[in-house]
N, C-alpha and C positions, 0 to 999 in steps of 0.2 A: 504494500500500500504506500504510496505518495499525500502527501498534503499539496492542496492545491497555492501554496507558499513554494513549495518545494518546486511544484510542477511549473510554477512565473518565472522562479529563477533560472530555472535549465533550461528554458525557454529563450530566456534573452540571453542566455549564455552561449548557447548555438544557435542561436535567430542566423548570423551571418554567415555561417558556415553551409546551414540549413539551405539558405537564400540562394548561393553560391554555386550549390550542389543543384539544385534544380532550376535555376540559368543552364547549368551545363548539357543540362540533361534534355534540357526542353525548347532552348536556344530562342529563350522568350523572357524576356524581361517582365512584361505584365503578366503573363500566365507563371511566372517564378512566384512574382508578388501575392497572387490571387491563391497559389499553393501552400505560403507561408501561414497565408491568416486561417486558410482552411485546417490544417494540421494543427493549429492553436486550437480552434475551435472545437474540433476532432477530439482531440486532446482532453480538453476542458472537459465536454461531454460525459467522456468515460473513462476519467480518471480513476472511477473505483474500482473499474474492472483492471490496472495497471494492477499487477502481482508480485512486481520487484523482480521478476526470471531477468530482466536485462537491468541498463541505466536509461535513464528517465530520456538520456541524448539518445538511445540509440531508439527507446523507442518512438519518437517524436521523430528519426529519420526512417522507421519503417513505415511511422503515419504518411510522409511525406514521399517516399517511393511509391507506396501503394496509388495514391493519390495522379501522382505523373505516371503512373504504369496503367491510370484507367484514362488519362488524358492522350497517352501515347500511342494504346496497344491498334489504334485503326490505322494510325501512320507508318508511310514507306519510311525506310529507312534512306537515309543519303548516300550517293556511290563515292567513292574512295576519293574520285576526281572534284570533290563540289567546289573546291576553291579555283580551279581552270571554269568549272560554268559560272560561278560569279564574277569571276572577275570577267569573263567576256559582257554580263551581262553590267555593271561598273563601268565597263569603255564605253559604252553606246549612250551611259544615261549622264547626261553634263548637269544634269538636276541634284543628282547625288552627291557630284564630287563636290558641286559648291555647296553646297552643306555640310558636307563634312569639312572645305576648309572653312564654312563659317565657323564649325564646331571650334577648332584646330586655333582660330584666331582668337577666336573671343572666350570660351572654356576654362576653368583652372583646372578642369579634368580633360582637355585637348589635348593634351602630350602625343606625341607619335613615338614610341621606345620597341627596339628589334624585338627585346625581352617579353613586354605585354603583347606583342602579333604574333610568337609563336607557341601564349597561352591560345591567343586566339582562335591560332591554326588546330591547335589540339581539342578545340571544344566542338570547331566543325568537322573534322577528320573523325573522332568518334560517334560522330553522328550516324557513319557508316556501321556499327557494331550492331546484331543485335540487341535488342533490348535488353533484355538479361546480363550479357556478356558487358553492353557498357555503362549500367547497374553499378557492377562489382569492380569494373576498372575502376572508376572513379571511388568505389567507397574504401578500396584499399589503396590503391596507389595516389591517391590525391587528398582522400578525407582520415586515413590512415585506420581505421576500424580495420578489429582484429577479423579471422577467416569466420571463428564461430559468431562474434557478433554479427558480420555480413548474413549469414542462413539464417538469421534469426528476422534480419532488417527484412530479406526475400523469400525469408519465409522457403526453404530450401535444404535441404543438406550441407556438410561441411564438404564431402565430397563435391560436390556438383557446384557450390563456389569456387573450390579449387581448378573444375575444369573449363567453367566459365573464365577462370582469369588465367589461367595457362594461354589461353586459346586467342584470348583478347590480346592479351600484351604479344603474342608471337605476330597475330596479324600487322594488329600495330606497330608491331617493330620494321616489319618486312614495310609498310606504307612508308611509313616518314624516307627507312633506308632506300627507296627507293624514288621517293618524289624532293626527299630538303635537299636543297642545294647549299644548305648549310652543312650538311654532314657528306652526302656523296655530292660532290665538286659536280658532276653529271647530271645530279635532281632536277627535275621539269621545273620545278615551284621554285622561286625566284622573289615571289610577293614581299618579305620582310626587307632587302631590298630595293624595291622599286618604292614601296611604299616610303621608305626612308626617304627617299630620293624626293618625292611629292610633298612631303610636309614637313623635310628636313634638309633642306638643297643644299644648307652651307655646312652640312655637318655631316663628315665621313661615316661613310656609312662599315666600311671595313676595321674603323679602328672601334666603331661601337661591337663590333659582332667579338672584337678581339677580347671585350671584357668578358663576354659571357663563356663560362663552364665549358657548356658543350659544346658550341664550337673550336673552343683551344685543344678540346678533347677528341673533337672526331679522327683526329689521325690514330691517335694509340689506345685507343677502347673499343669493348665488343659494341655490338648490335644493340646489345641488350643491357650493356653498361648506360650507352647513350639514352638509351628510352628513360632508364629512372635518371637520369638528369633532365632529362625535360621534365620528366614530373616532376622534380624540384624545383621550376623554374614555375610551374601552374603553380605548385601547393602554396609560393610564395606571394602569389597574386589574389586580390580582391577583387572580382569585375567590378563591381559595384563601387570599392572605395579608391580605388586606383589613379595616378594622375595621368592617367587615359582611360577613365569609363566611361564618360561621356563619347570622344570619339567610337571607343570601340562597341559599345552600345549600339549606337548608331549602325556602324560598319553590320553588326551579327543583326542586326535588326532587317537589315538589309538583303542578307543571304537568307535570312530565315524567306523573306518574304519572295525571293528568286526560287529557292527550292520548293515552297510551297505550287509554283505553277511551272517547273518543273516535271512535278512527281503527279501534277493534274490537280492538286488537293485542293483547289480554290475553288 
């Protein structure tokens, strides 16, 4: 049993994290916000039926999985490539870019940073996973929730955690090493980059890449060394409090709504 003391405070204790986690997952800003207060509310509800088998965080993040897993389950999943279809669909539209550099100009969350575009790329790149499969990416390798919490949050086996995220991160591994041109010199995706280039013209874009981890690192690390560096490069980021949420808001606000007619879902 919890007191409903008890159940405000863990609430606002992972409100942001909560928040964060389902932006990623559902790559909507107001459908993130609209799941937050539901999962409170949820919560609130049937506090007596809470039993104590988990912590109060994990289960206000199974309220809130459940919650996007009945908002999700009728949606396509995105292909591998969605960041070559938006950005084609980005070139054509001159309405967008100038918003976003109004965002850029005027914002104290306008920043353009290599670092926050390849949380970015990583939240549209998972897009492609399974449901399940990118669930559990995100609740271990981002949100850090142990294998048994996670079956608990999805209501699942420990096993079938495990093979949802085997399966996830190898995918994952094989896309990034195959499309960043940050890591294999050869990668199609180029975006962090160009992008630099557009809202950062006087400022090299090579010596900013040279601060970051994983690029220093792509020569001497595995595959799979490199992927959890990139997730340490998400785990470190806020969308929401970031000094680029605003642009990149924007930016995911934008793909979200190119994939949506896309996939027909309009």
């Amino acid at each position: 049993m919890a007191t409903l003391e008890e159940l405000n405070q863990s609430f606002e204790d992972c409100k942001g994290q909560l928040k964060s986690y389902l932006l990623r997952i559902t790559t909507n800003a107001d459908d993130a916000e609209d799941i937050v207060q539901e999962t409170y509310l949820k919560a609130h509800a049937t506090i007596d039926g809470f039993r104590g088998d988990s912590t109060l965080k994990t289960w206000l993040f199974a309220i809130g999985s459940n919650l996007a897993r009945d908002l999700l389950r009728s949606k396509k999943r995105w292909p591998e490539n969605v960041t070559d279809i938006c950005k084609s669909a980005a070139m054509s539209n001159q309405a967008f870019f100038g918003e976003m550099m109004q965002v850029r100009s005027t914002s104290e969350q306008g920043n353009f940073e290599i670092k926050e575009h390849i949380t970015f790329c990583f939240t549209c790149v998972t897009k492609s996973l399974p449901l399940e499969q990118h669930l559990v990416l995100l609740l271990k390798e981002v949100y850090g929730f142990k294998v048994k919490e996670i079956a608990g949050i999805i209501d699942n086996t420990q096993a079938m955690v495990k093979y949802y995220l085997h399966v996830a991160r190898s995918r994952m591994t094989e896309v990034f090493d195959h499309r960043c041109a940050l890591i294999n010199k050869e990668g199609v995706c180029h975006q962090c980059t160009e992008l630099n280039g557009i809202f950062n013209p006087k400022q090299n874009a090579q010596e900013e890449l040279a601060k970051i981890e994983m690029v220093k690192a792509a020569e001497d690390k595995t595959k799979e060394a490199l992927f959890d560096l990139r997730t340490q490069i998400v785990q470190s980021i806020d969308p929401f409090e970031s000094g680029a949420a605003e642009l990149q808001l924007r930016h995911l606000k934008h793909n979200d709504e190119v994939m949506k007619k896309h996939l027909g879902e309009d």
